[in-house]
Each structure stands twice: as structure tokens, then as C-alpha cells.
TORRO-522317 format. One record per residue (C-alpha): residue number from 0; z, y, x. Coordinates in nm, 4 decimals, always signed. Last residue first. Layout:
BEGIN
R  seq        c3        c2        c1
R  NUM         Z         Y         X
...
# end
This chain:
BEGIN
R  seq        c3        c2        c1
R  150  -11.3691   +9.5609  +14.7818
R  149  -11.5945   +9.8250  +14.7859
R  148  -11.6337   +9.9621  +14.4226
R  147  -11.2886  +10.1607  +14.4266
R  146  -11.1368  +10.1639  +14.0625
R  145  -10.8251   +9.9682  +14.1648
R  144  -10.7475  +10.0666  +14.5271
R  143  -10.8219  +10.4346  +14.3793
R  142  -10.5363  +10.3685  +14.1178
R  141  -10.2979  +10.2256  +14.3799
R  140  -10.3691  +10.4871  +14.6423
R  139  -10.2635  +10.7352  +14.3871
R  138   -9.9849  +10.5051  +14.2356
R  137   -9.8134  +10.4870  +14.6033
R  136   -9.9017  +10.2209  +14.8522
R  135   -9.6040  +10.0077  +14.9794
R  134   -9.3929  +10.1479  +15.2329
R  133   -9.0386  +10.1103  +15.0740
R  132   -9.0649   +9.6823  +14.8595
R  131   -9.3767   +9.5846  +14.6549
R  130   -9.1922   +9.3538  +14.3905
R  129   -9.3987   +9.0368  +14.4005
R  128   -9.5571   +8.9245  +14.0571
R  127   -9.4387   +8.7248  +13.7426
R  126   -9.6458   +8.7393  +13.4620
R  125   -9.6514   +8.4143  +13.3628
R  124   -9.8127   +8.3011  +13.0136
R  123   -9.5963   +8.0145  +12.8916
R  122   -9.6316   +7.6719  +12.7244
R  121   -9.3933   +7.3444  +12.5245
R  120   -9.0759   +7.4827  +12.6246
R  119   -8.8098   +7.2463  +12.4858
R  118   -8.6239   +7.2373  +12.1932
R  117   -8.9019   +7.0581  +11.9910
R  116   -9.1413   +7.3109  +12.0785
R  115   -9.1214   +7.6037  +12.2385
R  114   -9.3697   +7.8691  +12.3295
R  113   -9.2725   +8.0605  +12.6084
R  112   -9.3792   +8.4227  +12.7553
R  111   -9.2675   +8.5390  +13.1281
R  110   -9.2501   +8.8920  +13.1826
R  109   -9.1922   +9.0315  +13.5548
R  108   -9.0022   +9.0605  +13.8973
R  107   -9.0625   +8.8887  +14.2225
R  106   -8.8401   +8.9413  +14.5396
R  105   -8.8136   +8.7318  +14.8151
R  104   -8.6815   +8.8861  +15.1394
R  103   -8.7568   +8.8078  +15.4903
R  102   -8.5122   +8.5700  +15.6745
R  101   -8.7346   +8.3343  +15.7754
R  100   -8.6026   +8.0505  +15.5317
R   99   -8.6349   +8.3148  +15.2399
R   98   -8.3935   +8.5797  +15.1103
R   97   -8.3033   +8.5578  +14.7597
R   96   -8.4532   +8.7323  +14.4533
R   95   -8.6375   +8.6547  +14.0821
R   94   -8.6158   +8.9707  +13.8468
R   93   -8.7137   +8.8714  +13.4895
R   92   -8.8315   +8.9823  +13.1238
R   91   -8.7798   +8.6942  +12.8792
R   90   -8.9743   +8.6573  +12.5453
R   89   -8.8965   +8.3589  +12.3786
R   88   -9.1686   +8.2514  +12.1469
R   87   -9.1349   +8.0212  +11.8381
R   86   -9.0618   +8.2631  +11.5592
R   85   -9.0134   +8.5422  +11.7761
R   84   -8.6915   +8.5452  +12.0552
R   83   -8.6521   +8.8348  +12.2710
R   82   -8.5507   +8.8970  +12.5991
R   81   -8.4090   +9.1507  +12.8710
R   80   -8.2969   +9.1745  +13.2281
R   79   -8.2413   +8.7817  +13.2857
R   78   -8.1575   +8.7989  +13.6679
R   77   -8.2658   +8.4912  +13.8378
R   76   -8.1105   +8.3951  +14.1885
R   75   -8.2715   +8.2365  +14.4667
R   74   -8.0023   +8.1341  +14.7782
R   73   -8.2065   +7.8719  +14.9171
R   72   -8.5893   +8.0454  +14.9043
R   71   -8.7912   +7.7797  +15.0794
R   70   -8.6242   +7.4935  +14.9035
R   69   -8.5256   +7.6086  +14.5375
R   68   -8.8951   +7.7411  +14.5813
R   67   -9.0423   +7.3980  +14.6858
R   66   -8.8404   +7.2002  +14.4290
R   65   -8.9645   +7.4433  +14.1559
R   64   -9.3240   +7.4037  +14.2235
R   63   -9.2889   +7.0450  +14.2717
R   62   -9.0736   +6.9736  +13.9441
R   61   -9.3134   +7.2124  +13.7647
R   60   -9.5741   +7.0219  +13.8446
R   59   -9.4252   +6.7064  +13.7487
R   58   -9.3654   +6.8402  +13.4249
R   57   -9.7204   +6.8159  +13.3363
R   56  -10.0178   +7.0852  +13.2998
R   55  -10.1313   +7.3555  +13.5726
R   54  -10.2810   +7.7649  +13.5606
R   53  -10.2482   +7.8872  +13.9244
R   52  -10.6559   +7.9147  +13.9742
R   51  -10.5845   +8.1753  +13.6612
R   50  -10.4062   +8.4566  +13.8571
R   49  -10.3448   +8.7300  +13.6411
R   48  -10.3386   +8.5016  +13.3087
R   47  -10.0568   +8.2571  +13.4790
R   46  -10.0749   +7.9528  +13.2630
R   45   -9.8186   +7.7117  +13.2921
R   44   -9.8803   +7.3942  +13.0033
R   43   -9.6208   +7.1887  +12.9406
R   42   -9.6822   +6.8193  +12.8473
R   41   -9.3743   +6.6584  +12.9000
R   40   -9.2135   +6.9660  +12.7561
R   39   -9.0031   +7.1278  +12.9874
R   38   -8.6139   +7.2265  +12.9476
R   37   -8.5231   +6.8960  +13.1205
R   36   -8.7407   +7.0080  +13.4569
R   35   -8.4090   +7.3010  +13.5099
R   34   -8.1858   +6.9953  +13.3912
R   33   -8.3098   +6.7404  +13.6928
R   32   -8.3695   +7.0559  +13.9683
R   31   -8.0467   +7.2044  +13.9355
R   30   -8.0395   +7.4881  +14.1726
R   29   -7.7377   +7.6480  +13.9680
R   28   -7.9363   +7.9520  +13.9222
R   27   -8.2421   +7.7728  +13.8005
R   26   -8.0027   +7.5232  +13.6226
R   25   -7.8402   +7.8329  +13.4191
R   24   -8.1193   +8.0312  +13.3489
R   23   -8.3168   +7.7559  +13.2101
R   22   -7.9792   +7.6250  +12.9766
R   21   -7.9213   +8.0240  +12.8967
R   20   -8.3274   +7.9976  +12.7530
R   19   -8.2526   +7.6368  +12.5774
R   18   -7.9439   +7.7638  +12.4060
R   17   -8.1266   +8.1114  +12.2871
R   16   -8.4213   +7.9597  +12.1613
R   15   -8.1226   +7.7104  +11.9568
R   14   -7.9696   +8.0513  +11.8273
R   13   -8.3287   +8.1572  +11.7310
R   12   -8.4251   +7.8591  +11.5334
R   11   -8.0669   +7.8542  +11.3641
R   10   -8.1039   +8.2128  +11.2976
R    9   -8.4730   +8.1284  +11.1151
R    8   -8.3259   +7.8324  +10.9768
R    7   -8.0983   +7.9920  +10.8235
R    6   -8.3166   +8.3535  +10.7284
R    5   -8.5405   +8.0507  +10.5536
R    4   -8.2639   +7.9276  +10.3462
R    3   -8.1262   +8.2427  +10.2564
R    2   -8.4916   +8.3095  +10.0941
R    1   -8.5338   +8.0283   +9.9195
R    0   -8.2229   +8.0873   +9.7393
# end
């Protein structure tokens, strides 16, 4: 029936979504530049919607932009907290840590939204941002940070 066919492909969509997101997590763990950049569409496109001057196209971005954290940061780790897969967008929510060359700790935590394409991921909206560690402003000083009118 039409409609067992398209919850198939649907799950076989999704299980495949699911493949290529363990393979990312996997090689970005692992440090392995060649199958981390073999998840990417040759023309990806990285937008990061908070900070648009960050937005790129091309693998051999990401290649650079991963080489240089796998570099600075040599014991990064990803932590998949949660995800979910619609149609053809993965939805992955993420904690990023290790301890940089200083010594001082990297920490980033966030949403990041793919589109794939042909097994690979074709876009994504980043939200990834620096987790403000003991000492950071509180949401008062936050919110009046945010509305104040002298920046």
C-alpha cells in the first residue's frame, strides 16, 4: 500500500540520518579529519544565524575550521545530548569540551540544524555558543546587558 511504502522509506530515510549523524560523531571524537570532511556535501553551506560574518561554502572550509580546532583543542570531545531526525533535517543538540593548548577550558554547547542530501549534509544553521563558566553575569545583568541603549 502506498502508505507502507512511504512509512519505508520514511524509516529508511531516518535510519540512514541516523548512520551519517553517529558517522559525524564518531570521526569528530576520533579526530578523524578525512571521514569527519566525508559527511559534507561538496557544496555545504555553514551558516551561523547569531553571528552571520561566520557564514562559509565548500568543504575545504570545514576541513580548515575543523583541522584548527582538532589542533588547538587536542582532547575535544562531542557529547550528543539529544536529536531528532525530520524529513531531511537532523536536529542535534550538543556540548563541545576539552581543554585548550593553554590549558584553559573549551566549552561550547548548543543546537546545530542539518539538511542532508544524498547521505551527506548538504547545510546547517549553528547555534553553538561558549558555555559562560562560575562568575559570569547572572540573568539580571544579562537582561539589562541586552536592553541597555549604550553599548
Amino acid at each position: 500500500s502506498a502508505s507502507t511504502m512511504s512509512a519505508s522509506s520514511s524509516s529508511s530515510l531516518s535510519s540512514g540520518h541516523e548512520g551519517l549523524l553517529s558517522k559525524f560523531h564518531q570521526a569528530l571524537n576520533d579526530h578523524d579529519i578525512d571521514t569527519f570532511v566525508s559527511c559534507f556535501a561538496p557544496d555545504y553551506e555553514g551558516k551561523q544565524p547569531s553571528h552571520p560574518d561566520r557564514d562559509f561554502s565548500g568543504i575545504d572550509q570545514v576541513r580548515k575550521n575543523w583541522t584548527g580546532l582538532f589542533l588547538g583543542v587536542p582532547d575535544l570531545h562531542a557529547i550528543l545530548n539529544d536529536h531528532d531526525i525530520q524529513g531531511d533535517k537532523i536536529w542535534a543538540e550538543w556540548e563541545w569540551k576539552g581543554t585548550k593548548r593553554d590549558g584553559s577550558p573549551f566549552h561550547m554547547a548548543g543546537v546545530v540544524i542539518w539538511v542532508v542530501r544524498d547521505g551527506m549534509f548538504a547545510s546547517a544553521r549553528l547555534y553553538m555558543e561558549p558555555v559562560d563558566h562560575k562568575g559570569a553575569p547572572g540573568i539580571d545583568a544579562s537582561v539589562r546587558t541586552l536592553t541597555s541603549a549604550d553599548k
